[in-house]
N, C-alpha and C positions, 0 to 999 in steps of 0.2 A: 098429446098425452091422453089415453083412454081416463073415464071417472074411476076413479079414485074408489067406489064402491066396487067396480071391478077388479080390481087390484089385491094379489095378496096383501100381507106381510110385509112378505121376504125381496115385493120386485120394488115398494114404495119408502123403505128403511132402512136401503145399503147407508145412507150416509142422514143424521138427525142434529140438527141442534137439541143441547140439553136444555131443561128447562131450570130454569134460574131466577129466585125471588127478586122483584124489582127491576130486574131486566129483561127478561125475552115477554115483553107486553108485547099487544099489536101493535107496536110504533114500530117495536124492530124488526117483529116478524115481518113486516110490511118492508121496509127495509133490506131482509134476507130474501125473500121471496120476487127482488128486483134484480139480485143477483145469481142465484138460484132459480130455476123453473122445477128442479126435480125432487130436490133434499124433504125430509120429513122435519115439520116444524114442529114444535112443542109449546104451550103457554106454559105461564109459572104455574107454580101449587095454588091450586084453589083446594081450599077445603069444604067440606059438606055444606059446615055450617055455615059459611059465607054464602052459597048455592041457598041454600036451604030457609034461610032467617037475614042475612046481607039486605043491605038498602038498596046498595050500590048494583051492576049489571054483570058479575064476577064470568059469565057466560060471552060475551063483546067480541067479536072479531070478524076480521076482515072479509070477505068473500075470495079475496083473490088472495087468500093464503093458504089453499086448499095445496097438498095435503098437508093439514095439521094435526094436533093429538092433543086433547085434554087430560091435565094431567093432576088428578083426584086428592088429595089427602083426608085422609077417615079410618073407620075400625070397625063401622058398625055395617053389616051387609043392608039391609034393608035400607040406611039413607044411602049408601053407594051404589046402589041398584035405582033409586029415584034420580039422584044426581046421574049418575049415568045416565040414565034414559031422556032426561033433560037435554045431557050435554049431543045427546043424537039427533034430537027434536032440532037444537041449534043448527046440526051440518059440519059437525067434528067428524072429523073419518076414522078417531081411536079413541077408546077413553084406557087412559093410562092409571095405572095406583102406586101411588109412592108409596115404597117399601126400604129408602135408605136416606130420608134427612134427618143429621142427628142433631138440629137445632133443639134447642131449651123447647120454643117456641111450641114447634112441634111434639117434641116428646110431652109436653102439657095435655097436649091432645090425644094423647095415646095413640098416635099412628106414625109413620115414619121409620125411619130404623128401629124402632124400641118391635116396630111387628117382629122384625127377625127373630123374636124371641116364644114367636106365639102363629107358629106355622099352619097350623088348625086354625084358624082364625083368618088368616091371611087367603086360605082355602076356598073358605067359608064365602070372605068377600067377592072374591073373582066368580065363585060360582055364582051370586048375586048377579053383579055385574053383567055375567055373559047370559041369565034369562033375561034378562032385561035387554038387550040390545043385541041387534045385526050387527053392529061394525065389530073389528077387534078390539078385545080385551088383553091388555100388556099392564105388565109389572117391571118397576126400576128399583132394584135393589144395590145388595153391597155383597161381598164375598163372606162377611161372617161380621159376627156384635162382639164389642167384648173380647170376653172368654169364649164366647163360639163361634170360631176362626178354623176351625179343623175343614178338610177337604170333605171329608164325611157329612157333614153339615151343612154344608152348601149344596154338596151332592142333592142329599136325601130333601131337601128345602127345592131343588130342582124339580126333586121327581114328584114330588108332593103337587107342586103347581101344573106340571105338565097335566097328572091325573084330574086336578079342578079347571081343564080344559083353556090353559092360558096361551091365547095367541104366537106370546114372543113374549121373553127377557131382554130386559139391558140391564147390567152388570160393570156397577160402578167396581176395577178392578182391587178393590183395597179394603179394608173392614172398616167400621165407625165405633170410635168409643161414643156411649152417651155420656161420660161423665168422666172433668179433667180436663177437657179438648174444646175449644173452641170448635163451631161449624167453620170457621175460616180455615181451622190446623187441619181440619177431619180430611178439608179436600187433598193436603197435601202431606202431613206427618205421616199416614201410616201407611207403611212402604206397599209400592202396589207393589201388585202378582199376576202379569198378563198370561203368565204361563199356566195357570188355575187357570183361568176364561177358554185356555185354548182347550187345557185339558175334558172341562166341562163339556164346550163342544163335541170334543170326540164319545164324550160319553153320552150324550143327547144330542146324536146329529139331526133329528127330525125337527128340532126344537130350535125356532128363528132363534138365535144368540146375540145380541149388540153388546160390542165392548164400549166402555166409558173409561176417562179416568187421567188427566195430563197428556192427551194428545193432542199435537201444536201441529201440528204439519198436513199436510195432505199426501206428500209421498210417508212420510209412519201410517197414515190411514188405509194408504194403499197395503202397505207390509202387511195390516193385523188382517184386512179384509181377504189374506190368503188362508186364514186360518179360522174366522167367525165371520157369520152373516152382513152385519151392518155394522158401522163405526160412528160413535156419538159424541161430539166435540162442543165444549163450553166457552170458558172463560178465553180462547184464545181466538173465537169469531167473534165473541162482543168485544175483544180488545183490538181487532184487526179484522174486521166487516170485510172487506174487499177480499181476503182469503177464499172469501165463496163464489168469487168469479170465474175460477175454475173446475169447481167442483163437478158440473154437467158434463163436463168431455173428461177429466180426470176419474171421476169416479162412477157416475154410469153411462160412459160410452158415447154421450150423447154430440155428435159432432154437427156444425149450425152454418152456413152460412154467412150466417146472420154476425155482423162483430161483435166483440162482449164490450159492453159501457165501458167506458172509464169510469174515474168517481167521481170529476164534474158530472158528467153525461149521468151516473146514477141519482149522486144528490139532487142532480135537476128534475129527475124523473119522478121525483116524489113533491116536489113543488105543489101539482091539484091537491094530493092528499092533502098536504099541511095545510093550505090554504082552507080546506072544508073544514078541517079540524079547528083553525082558528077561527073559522065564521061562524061556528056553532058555540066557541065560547072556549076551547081549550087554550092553552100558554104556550108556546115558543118552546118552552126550557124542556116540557113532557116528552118531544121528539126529540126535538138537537141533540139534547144529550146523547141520543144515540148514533149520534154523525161524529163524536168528537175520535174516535178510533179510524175513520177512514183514511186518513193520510199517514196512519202510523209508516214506520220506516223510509219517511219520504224527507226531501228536503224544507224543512222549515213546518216540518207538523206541528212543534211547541207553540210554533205562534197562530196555526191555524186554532189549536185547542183554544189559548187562550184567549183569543177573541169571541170564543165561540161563548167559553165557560163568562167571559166580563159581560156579556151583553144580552146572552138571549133571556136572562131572568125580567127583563126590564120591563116596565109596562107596555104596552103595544109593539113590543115586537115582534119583529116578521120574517120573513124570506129573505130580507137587506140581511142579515144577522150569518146568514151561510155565503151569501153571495161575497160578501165583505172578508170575511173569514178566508176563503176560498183562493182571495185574490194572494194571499203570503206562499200557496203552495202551487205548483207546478202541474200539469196532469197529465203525467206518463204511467202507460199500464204497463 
């Protein structure tokens, strides 16, 4: 695989995990990227002011998770232009702006979906963004706010970005209420619209396109990717990991020799990691958690979880906690 600074777009973001608060940390990313050589990674939302004022290292990730994307939450161009430039200094191959979470949390912050509402602005940022930095500059948005849901609007919210020189969209396919809706209902009440995403396409073919938005499968990935650049899948790889074992010959082409793991053979593969992770002082529970989806649809996964979930909180646990675990389920790929 050539670096990654060589690389459009459009050849590094046929297929991306979403980024997802509390779950696509580098445990998992580390994780996808054992299953995965190709996929574009994403971290969760960091916001400025965590970058900016944070104790903690909101910047952390792996080396061998290249390619990944930081993915920004802010409003004000000038700190998203410092944090940019940061998050390049680190070895991020994107820095991404969130433009559609409709969390409480977020809209406190004035950024998020509540931008949708403040186009000039959202402008403003990317243009920041992109003096500030070589790599690409990408925005993940929604189809419309509210009451501004018209085709029109997302249109013109398009062409607006493309002018303030934006890499690539992804295009969560559905709009966000701020207010009324749970962010848990936002991902799924308000009916998507893949046929807007495609439409848009047509109307901005220069323009990388990612669809987002309840896509479970890899063959629907395949279907959308006849019609938009890249395909961005969430909640149904944290809930079924192993799904990305076929994503490098599925979805770009990429045929290996080489056999793809099982998910003993993967869980084991990350054994050094955890081990580092634990000698340095982190807990069991931070990664595992993110193994307990691997056996989904398998025979006796319930009991894999739950040994997973009774044990690994405990005081010095370790690598016996998957190993144990492991022995309830079978390992056919």
């Amino acid at each position: 695989m050539p670096p990654i600074r060589s690389m459009t777009v459009k050849e590094y973001s046929k297929f991306s995990l979403a980024p997802m608060l509390d779950l696509t940390d580098r445990h998992f990313r580390y994780l996808c990227r054992k299953l995965s050589k190709k996929m574009l990674l994403y971290t969760e939302l960091v916001t400025t002011g965590a970058v900016i004022y944070g104790k903690g290292d909101y910047l952390l990730f792996n080396e061998d998770e290249h390619p990944v994307s930081l993915q920004l939450g802010g409003a004000n161009p000038a700190e998203l232009a410092f944090c940019a430039r940061k998050g390049e200094e680190r070895g991020y191959d994107e820095i991404n702006l969130n433009v559609g979470c409709p969390s409480d949390r977020v809209q406190n912050g004035s950024f998020g979906a509540v931008l949708m509402r403040k186009p000039d602005l959202v402008c403003d940022c990317v243009r920041a963004m992109k003096d500030a930095v070589s790599v690409p500059v990408t925005v993940k948005t929604r189809l419309g706010v509210d009451e501004l849901d018209s085709y029109d609007y997302i249109h013109d919210f398009l062409e607006k970005l493309i002018s303030a020189g934006v890499d690539g969209v992804t295009l969560h396919a559905r709009k966000a209420f701020l207010s009324g809706m749970s962010p848990r209902d936002n991902r799924d009440k308000p009916p998507l619209n893949y046929e807007r995403v495609y439409l848009l396409k047509n109307d901005f073919p220069d323009l990388h396109l990612t669809i987002n938005g309840n896509i479970t499968s890899l063959e629907d990935s395949l279907m959308h990717l006849q019609h938009v650049d890249g395909v961005m899948m969430g909640r149904e790889i944290y809930q079924n990991p192993y799904i990305l074992a076929d994503v490098d010959r599925l979805i770009f082409g990429y045929e290996s020799n080489v056999k793809p793991l099982s998910r003993k053979e993967c869980i084991r593969s990350c054994y050094p990691y955890i081990e580092n992770y634990l000698q340095s002082g982190g807990q069991m529970k931070h990664i595992s958690r993110h193994f307990l989806g691997m056996f989904n649809h398998c025979a006796n996964s319930r009991q894999y979880r739950q040994y997973i979930s009774m044990n690994h909180y405990k005081q010095g646990a370790g690598l016996e906690v998957l190993e144990n675990a492991m022995k309830f389920v079978e390992d056919d790929i």
